[in-house]
C-alpha positions in Angstrom: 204.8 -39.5 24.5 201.4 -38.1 26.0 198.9 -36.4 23.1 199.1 -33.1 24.6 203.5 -33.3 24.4 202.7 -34.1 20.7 200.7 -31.8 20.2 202.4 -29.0 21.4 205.2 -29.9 19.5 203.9 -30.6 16.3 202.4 -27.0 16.8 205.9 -26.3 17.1 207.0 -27.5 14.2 204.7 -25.7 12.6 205.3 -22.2 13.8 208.9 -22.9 13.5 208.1 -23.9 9.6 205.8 -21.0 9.1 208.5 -18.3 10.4 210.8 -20.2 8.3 208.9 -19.0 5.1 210.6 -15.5 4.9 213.7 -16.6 4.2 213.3 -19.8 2.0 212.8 -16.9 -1.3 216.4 -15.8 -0.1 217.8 -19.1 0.0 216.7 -20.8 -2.8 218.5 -17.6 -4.6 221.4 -18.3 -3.0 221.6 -22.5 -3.4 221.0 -21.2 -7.0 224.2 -19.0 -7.4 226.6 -21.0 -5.2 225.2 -24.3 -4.3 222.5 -25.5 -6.3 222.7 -29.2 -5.4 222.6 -28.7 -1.4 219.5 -26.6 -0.2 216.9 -29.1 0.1 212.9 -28.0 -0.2 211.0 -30.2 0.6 208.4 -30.1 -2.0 209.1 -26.9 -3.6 209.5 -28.5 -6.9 213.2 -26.9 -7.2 215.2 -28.9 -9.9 218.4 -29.0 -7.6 216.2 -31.4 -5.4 215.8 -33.7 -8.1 219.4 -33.7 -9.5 219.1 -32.8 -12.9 222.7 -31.4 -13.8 221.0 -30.0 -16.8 218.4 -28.0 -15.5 220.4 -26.1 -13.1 221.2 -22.9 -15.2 224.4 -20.9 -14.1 226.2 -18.5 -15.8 229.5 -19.1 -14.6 231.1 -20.9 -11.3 232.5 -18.3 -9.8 230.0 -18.1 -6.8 230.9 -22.2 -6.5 234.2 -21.2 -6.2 234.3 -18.4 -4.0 232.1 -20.3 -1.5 234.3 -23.6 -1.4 237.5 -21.3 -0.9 235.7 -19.4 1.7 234.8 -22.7 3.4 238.1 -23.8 2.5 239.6 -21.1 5.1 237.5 -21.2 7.3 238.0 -25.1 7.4 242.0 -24.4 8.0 241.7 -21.7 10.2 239.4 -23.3 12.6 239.4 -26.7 12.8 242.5 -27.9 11.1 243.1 -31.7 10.7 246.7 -31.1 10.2 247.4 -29.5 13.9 245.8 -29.5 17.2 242.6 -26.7 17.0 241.6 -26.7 20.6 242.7 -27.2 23.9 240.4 -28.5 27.9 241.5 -26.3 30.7 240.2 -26.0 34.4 239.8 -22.8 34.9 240.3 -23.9 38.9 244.0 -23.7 39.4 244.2 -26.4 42.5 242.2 -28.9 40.2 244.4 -28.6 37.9 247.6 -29.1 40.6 245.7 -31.9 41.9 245.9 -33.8 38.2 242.9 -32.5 36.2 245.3 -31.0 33.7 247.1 -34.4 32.9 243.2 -35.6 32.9 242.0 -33.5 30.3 245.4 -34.0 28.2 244.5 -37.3 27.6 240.4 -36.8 26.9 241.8 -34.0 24.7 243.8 -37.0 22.7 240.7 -39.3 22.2 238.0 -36.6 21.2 241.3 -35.7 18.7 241.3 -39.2 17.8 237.5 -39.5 17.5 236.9 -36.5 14.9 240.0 -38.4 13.2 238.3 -41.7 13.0 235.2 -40.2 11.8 233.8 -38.3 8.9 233.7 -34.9 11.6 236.3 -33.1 9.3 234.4 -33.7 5.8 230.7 -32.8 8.0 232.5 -29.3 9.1 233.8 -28.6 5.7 230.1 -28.7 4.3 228.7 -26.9 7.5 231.5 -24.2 6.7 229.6 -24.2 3.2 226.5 -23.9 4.6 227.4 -20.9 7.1 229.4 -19.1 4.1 226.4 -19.4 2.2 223.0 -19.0 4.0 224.5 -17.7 7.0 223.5 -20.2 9.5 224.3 -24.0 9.5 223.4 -27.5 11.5 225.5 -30.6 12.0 223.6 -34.0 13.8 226.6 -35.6 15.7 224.9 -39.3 16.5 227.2 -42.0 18.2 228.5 -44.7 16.1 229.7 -48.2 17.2 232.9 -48.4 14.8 233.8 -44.9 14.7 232.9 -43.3 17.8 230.9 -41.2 16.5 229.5 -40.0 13.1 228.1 -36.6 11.6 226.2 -34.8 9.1 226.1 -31.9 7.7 222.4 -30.5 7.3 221.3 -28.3 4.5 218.9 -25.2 4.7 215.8 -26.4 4.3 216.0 -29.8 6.2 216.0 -28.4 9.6 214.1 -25.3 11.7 216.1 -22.9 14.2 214.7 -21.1 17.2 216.6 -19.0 19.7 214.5 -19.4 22.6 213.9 -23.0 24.6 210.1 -22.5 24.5 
């Protein structure tokens, strides 16, 4: 990578960081009430990031256990590892005569087989806990040589968002 490609992104990063600031105040409020071991600060000096069970002061878990049901439903409603949660079409009706249905059948089987073989289901439940929570949520999907392929789950805090390509 040139100097002026890394500096432009790490310019970036920085903007991105900076705009973050506004809602960090909101989140750590949040991590506090209903997860206070996830949200990660880098840091911040939060007690969560250092996992002291003791330090963490709640008064009761019911914020803990509204979010995981939440992200319990939301986990079963839309992407189920008991039954089939999405289906490849053509939208071109001759390809589809002319085999691409049967093709996509059987991709449709290994990508089933794939999030099966890898840790995808346990990633989404957590990213369900993230979007319940914060109201936004990011999963890194990497390729892996035994399992296909391998994810994670990040927490607020670890990554930056943007809605623009610039």
């Amino acid at each position: 990578m040139d100097a002026e490609k890394k500096k432009h992104y790490l310019r970036r990063l920085a903007a991105l960081e900076q705009e973050r600031q506004s809602w960090e105040g909101h989140w750590r409020e949040l991590a506090a009430m209903f997860l206070p071991r996830r949200a990660r600060f880098l840091n911040a000096g939060d007690k969560a990031n250092q996992g002291k069970k003791s330090e963490i002061n709640l008064v009761d878990s019911t914020g803990i256990l509204a979010a995981r049901t939440l992200a319990s439903g939301m986990q079963s409603g839309l992407t189920s590892p008991a039954r089939p949660w999405f289906r490849l079409t053509l939208q071109d009706a001759e390809a589809a005569r002319r085999g691409g249905a049967a093709w996509l059948r059987a991709v449709q089987e290994v990508l089933e087989n794939a999030f099966a073989r890898s840790n995808f289901y346990d990633s989404a439940h957590m990213l369900y806990h993230e979007l319940d929570v914060f109201g936004t949520g990011c999963m890194l999907v990497e390729e892996d040589r035994e399992t296909t392929l391998r994810c994670r789950a990040l927490t607020v805090g670890e990554y930056c968002i943007d809605t623009n390509a610039s």
